[in-house]
C-alpha positions in Angstrom: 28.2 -59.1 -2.8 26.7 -55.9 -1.5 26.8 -54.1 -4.4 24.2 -56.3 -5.4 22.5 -56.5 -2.3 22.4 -52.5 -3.1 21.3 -53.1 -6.6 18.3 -55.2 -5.9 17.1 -53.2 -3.1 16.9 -50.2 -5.6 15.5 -52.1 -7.7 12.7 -53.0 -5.4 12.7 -49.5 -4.3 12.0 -48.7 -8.0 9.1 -51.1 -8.5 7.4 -49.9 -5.8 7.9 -46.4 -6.7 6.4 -47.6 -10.0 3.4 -49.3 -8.5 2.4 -47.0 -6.6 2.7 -44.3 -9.2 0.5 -46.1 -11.3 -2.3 -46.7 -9.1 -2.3 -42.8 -8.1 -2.5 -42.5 -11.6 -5.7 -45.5 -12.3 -7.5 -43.3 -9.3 -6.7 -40.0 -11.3 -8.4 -41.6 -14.6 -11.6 -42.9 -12.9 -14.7 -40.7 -12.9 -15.9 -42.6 -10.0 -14.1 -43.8 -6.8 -15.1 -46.9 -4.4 -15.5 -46.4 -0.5 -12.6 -48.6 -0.7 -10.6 -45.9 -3.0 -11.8 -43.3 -0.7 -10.5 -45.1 2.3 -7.7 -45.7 0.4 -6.8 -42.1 -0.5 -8.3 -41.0 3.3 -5.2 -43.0 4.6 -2.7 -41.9 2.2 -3.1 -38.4 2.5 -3.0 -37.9 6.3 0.0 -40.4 6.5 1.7 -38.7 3.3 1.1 -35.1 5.3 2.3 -36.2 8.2 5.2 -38.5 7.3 6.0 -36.5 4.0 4.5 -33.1 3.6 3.9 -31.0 6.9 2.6 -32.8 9.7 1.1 -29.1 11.0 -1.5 -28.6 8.4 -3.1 -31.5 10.6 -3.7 -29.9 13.7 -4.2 -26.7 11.5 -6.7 -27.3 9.3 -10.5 -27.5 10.8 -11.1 -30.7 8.1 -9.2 -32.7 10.4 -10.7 -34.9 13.7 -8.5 -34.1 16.9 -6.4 -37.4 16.9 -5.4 -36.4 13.2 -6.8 -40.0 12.0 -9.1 -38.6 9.4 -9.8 -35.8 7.1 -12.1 -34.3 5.0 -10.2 -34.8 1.7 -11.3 -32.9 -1.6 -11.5 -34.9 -4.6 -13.8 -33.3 -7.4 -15.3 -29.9 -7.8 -17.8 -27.9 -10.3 -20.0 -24.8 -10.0 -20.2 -23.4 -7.0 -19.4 -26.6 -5.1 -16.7 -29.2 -4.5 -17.1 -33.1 -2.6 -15.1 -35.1 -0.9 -13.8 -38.4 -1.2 -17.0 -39.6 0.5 -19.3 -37.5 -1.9 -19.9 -35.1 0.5 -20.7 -31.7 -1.2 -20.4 -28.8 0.2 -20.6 -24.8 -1.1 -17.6 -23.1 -1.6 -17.7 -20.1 0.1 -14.0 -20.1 0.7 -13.0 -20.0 -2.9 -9.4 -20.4 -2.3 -9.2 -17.2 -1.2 -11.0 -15.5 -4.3 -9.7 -18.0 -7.4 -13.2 -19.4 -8.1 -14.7 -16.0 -8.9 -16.2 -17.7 -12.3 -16.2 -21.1 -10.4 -15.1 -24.5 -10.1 -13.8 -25.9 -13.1 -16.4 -23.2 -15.7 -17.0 -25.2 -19.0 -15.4 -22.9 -21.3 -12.2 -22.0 -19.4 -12.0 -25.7 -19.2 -12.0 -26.0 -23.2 -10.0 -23.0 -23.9 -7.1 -25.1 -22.0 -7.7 -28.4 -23.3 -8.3 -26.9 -26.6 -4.6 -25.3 -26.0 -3.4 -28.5 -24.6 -3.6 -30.2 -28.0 -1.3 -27.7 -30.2 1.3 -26.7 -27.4 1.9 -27.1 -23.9 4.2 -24.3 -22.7 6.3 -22.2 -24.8 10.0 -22.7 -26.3 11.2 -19.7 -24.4 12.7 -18.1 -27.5 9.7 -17.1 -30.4 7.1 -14.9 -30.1 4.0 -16.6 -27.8 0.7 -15.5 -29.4 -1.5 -16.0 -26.6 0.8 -13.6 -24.6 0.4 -10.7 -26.6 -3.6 -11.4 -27.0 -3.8 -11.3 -23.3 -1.8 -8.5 -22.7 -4.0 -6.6 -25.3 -7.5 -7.5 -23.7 -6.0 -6.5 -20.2 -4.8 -3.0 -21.8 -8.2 -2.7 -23.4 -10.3 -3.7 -19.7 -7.7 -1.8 -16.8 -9.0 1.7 -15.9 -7.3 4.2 -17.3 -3.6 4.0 -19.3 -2.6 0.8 -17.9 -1.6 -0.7 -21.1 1.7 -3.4 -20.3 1.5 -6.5 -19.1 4.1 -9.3 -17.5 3.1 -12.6 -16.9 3.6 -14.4 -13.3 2.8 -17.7 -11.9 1.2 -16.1 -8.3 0.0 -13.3 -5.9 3.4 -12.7 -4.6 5.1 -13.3 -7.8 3.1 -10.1 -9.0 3.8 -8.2 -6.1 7.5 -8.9 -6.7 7.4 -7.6 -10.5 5.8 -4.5 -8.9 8.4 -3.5 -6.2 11.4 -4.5 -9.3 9.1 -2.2 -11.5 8.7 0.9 -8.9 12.8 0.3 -8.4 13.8 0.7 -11.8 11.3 3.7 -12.9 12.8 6.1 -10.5 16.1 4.5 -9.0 13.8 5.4 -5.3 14.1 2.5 -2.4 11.2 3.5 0.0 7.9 2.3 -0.1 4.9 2.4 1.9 2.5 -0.4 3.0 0.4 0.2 5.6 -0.5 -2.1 9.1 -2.7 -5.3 8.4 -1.6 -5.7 4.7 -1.1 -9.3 3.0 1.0 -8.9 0.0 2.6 -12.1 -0.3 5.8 -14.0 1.5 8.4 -14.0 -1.1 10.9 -11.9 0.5 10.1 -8.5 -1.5 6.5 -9.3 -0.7 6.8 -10.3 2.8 8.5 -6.8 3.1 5.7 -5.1 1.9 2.9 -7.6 4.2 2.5 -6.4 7.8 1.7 -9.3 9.9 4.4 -9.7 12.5 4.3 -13.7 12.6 4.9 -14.2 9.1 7.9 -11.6 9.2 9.5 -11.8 12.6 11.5 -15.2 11.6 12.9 -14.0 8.3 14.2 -10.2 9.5 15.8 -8.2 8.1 14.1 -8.4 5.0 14.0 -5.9 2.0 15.4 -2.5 3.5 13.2 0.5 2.9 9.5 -0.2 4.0 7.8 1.9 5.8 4.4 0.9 7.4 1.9 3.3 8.1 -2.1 2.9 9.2 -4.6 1.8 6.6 -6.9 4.5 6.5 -4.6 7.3 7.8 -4.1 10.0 5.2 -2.7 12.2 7.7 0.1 9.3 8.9 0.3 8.7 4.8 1.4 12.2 4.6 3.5 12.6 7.3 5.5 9.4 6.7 5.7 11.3 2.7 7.6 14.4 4.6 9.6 12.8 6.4 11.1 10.9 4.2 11.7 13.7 1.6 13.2 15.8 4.4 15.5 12.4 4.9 16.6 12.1 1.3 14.6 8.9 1.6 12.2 9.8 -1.3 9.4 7.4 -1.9 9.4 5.2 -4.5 6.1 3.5 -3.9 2.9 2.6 -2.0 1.3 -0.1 -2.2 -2.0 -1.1 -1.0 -5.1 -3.5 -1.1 -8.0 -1.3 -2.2 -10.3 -3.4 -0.1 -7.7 -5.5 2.8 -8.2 -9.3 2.2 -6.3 -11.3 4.9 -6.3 -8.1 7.2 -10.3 -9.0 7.5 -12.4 -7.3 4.8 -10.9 -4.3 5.7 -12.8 -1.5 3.3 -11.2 2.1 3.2 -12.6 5.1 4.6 -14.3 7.6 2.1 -12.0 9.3 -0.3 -8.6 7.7 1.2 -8.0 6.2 -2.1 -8.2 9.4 -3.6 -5.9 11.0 -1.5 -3.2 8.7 -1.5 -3.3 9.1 -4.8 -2.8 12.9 -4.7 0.0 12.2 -2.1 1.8 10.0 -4.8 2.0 12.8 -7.3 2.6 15.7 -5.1 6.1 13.5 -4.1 6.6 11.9 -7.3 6.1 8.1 -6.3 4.6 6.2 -7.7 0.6 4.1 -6.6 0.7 0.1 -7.1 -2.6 -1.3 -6.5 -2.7 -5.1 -5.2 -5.9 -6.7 -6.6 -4.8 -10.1 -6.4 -7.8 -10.7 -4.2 -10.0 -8.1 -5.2 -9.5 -7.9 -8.7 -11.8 -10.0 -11.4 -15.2 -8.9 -10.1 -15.0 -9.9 -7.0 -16.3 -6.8 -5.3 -18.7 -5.6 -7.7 -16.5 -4.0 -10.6 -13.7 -5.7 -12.5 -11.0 -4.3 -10.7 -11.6 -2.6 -7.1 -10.1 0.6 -8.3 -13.2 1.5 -10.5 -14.9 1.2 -7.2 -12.7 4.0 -5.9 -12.4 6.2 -9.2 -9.0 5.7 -8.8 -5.8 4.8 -11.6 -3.0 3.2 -10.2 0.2 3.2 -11.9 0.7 -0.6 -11.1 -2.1 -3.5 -10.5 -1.4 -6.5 -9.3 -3.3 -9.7 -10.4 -3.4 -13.3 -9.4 -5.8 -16.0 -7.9 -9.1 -15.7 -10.1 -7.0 -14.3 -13.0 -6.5 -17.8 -14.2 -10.2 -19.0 -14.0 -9.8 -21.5 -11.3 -7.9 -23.7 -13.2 -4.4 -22.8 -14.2 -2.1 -20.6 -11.3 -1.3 -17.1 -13.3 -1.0 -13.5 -12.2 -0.3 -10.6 -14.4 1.2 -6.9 -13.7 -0.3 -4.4 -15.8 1.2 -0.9 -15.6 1.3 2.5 -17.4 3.9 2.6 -20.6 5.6 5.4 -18.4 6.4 2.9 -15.8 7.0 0.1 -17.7 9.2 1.3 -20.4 12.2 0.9 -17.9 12.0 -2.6 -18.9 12.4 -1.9 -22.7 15.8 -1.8 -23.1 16.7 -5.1 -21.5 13.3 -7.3 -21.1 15.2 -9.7 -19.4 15.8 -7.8 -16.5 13.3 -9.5 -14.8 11.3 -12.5 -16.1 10.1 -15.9 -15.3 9.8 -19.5 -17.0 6.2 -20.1 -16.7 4.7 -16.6 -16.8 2.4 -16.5 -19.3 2.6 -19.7 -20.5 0.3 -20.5 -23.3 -2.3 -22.7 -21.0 -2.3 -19.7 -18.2 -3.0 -17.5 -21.3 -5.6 -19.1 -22.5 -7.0 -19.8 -19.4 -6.9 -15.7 -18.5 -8.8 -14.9 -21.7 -11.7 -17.2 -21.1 -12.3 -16.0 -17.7 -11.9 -12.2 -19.1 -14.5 -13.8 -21.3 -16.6 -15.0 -18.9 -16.8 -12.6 -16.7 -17.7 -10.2 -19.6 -20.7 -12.1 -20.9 -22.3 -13.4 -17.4 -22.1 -9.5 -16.2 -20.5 -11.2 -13.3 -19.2 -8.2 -11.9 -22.5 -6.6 -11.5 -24.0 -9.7 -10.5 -21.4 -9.5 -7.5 -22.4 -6.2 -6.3 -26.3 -7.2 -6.4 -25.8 -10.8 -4.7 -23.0 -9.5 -2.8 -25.3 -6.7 -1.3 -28.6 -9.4 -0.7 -25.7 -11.7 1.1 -24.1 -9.0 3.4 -27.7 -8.0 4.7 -29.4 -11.6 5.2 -26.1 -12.4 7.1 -26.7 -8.9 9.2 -30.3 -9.9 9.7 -29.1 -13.6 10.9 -26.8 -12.4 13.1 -29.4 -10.2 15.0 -30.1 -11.0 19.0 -26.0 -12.7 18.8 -24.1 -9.4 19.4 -22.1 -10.8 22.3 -20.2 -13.0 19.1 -20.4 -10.9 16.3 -18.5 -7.7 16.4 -19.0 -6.5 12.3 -20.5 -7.7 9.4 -18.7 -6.0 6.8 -17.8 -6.7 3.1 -18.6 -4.9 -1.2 -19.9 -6.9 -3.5 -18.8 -10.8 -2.9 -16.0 -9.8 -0.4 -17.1 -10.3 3.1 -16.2 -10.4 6.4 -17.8 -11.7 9.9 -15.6 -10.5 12.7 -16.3 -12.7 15.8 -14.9 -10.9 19.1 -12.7 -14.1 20.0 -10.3 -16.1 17.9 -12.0 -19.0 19.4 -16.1 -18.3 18.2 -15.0 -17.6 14.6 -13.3 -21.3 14.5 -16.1 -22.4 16.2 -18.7 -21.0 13.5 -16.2 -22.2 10.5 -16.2 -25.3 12.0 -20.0 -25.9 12.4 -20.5 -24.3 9.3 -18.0 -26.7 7.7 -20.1 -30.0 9.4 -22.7 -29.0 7.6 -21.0 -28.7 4.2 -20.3 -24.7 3.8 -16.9 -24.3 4.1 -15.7 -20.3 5.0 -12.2 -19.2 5.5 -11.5 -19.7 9.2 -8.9 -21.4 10.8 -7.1 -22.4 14.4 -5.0 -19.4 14.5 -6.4 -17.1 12.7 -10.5 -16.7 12.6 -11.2 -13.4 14.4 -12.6 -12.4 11.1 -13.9 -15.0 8.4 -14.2 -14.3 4.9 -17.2 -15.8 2.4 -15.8 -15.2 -0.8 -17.8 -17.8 -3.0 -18.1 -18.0 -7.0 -19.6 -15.0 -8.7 -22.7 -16.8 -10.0 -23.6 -18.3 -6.3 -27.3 -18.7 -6.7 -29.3 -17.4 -4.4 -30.8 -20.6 -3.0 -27.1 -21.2 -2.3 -27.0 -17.7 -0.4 -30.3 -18.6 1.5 -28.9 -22.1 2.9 -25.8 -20.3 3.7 -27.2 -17.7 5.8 -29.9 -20.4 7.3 -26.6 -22.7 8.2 -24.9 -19.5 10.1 -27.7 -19.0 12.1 -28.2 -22.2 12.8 -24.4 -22.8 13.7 -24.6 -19.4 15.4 -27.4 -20.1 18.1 -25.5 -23.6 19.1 -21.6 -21.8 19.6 -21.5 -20.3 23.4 -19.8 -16.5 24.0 
């Protein structure tokens, strides 16, 4: 008897599993929602985030009211732009962190996946994946310098991952340098290499060997070199943002580049540059380092690299350094790395990005942006410390946590969402789509001053 009591509750179970899985699925297909869908989905999200997901992001994120009842929650997106489930539309200056660099959902990186999606899927795993090799041949062609092989990853921190293995294997070394206020992921290798204590202190130890040293400090940079050649420590690696992303738009000081990358070759290590925020255009060049006139012998890609639409990073390094993974190409490798749809995803936005000049477009908006937002934030010096920022990279460092949540907020009410948060919005970044228009900029600026002249010091 209570086996089938057993047996008919999971078979309930599964029917209800099944209904509701097909009415996520009838919303999915709709191109437009009721206020009862919206209500609907409102309900189901908090209660699913609470009850099945993380009931932190709640009293994290800045979409959320104070009793945690409702949210803001994202349903559609193109352009520059995205709405709610209410149709509110707000600008994107957020950008997931830099992955809309060619915008929401761009037409043509759109077809070049669909258009995939009809042939194949993923790959088998076993033949040769054309799409892989195209890729890896535009990126050889587009790098600065002799960067010429590419692997394939999923992420930011996958990427940064392939480079530590990479810098391991060339020279057998275990030390690297990172330097203080670095984000380079939190995969274990990654989180090693990232310097924020509250992301780190809970996992320690982690990967032995880091070293952390000042960004900006050549003269640290060098010492830290010395000392661990005097050591038998040699250095195997630094690795660095060009421009620092979650550290708050954190630019370099003149020539620093430069001179950590004479430091690498006077001690034989090698320079792995992590552009998974700055890379695509997004501060005026392609990739950060042309910015700099400087060749790493790693770079790092994720976030825009797959157009907004498909998650895919690459690693694109010089043959010298990637040759250690000739003999055995399995030494390190991953299931969906360069996966035919992140592939073709990858070349359209290359694409893209080629044809709309929106690199250059990004220095010349990005330049217009920064000073409007210096000009709006005249007369309020008692809450901005720094306006800071290249190209579409930029920063607005409050002097309290409290003010920059406080401006995020506001600016969020009024539908421009910027990358602030409850514990961390000392600095916010606007990092929008490349081809922002400038009406866009205008009521962006007009909205921070507005929100500006309403927060209290």
């Amino acid at each position: 008897m209570s086996i089938d009591l057993t047996q008919n509750k999971k078979n309930e179970q599964k029917k209800s599993v099944t209904e509701y899985i097909n009415k996520v699925l009838s919303l999915i297909e709709k191109e437009e929602i009721t206020a009862e869908d919206a209500a609907w989905i409102t309900k189901e999200t908090v209660d699913g985030f609470r009850e099945n997901v993380n009931p932190g992001f709640l009293s994290y994120r800045k979409t959320v009211t104070k009793d945690g009842q409702f949210a803001a929650v994202e349903w559609s997106d193109s352009g520059t732009c995205f709405k709610d489930v209410n149709g509110k539309e707000y600008i994107d200056c957020l950008g997931g962190f830099g992955i809309y660099n060619v915008g929401h959902r761009h037409p043509k990186v759109v077809k070049a996946v669909t258009d995939q999606l009809k042939h194949q899927a993923l790959h088998s795993q076993d033949l040769l994946d054309p799409l892989r090799a195209m890729l890896a041949k535009i990126l050889a062609d587009i790098t600065p310098g002799d960067l010429k092989y590419a692997f394939f990853t999923n992420s930011g921190t996958e990427s940064v991952e392939a480079a530590l293995k990479l810098a391991k294997m060339y020279s057998e070394r275990t030390t690297f340098i990172s330097t203080t206020r670095a984000f380079h992921g939190k995969s274990l290798g990654s989180l090693s290499g990232t310097a924020k204590g509250m992301f780190r202190k809970p996992f320690l130890p982690l990967i032995p060997g880091f070293r952390h040293v000042p960004f900006g400090d050549i003269e640290m940079m060098r010492k830290t070199f010395e000392t661990c050649a005097l050591v038998g420590e040699d250095v195997a690696a630094v690795i660095l943002e060009p421009i620092q992303g979650e550290g708050g738009i954190i630019l370099p000081p003149n020539n620093y580049l430069k001179e950590v990358r004479d430091l690498c070759d006077q001690f034989g290590a090698l320079l792995i540059f992590d552009e998974v925020q700055t890379g695509m255009g997004r501060t005026g060049k392609m990739f950060a380092a042309e910015l700099y006139d400087v060749v790493p012998d790693i770079l790092c890609l994720a976030k825009a690299f797959g157009g907004g639409v498909m998650p895919a990073g690459a690693v694109v390094a010089k043959e010298e350094v990637f040759k250690s993974w000739f003999p055995n190409p399995f030494m390190h490798t991953t299931t969906f790395g360069g996966n035919p749809l992140a592939c073709a995803a990858a070349i359209a936005t290359i694409g893209i990005l080629i044809e709309e000049n929106l690199p250059e477009r990004a220095a010349v908006v990005g330049e217009y942006f920064l000073n409007e937002l210096k000009e709006a934030a005249k007369e309020h010096e008692d809450k901005v410390q720094e306006i800071r920022g290249k190209g579409l990279m930029i920063g607005i460092e409050f002097h309290e946590d409290e003010l920059g949540y406080e401006v995020s907020k506001g600016m969020f009410d009024r539908g421009i969402l910027v990358a602030g948060t409850l514990i961390n919005s000392k600095t916010i970044r606007i990092e929008p789509a490349l081809n922002i228009s400038y009406e866009e900029v205008d009521k962006v600026v007009s909205t921070f001053k507005e929100v500006l002249e309403h927060v209290k010091a």
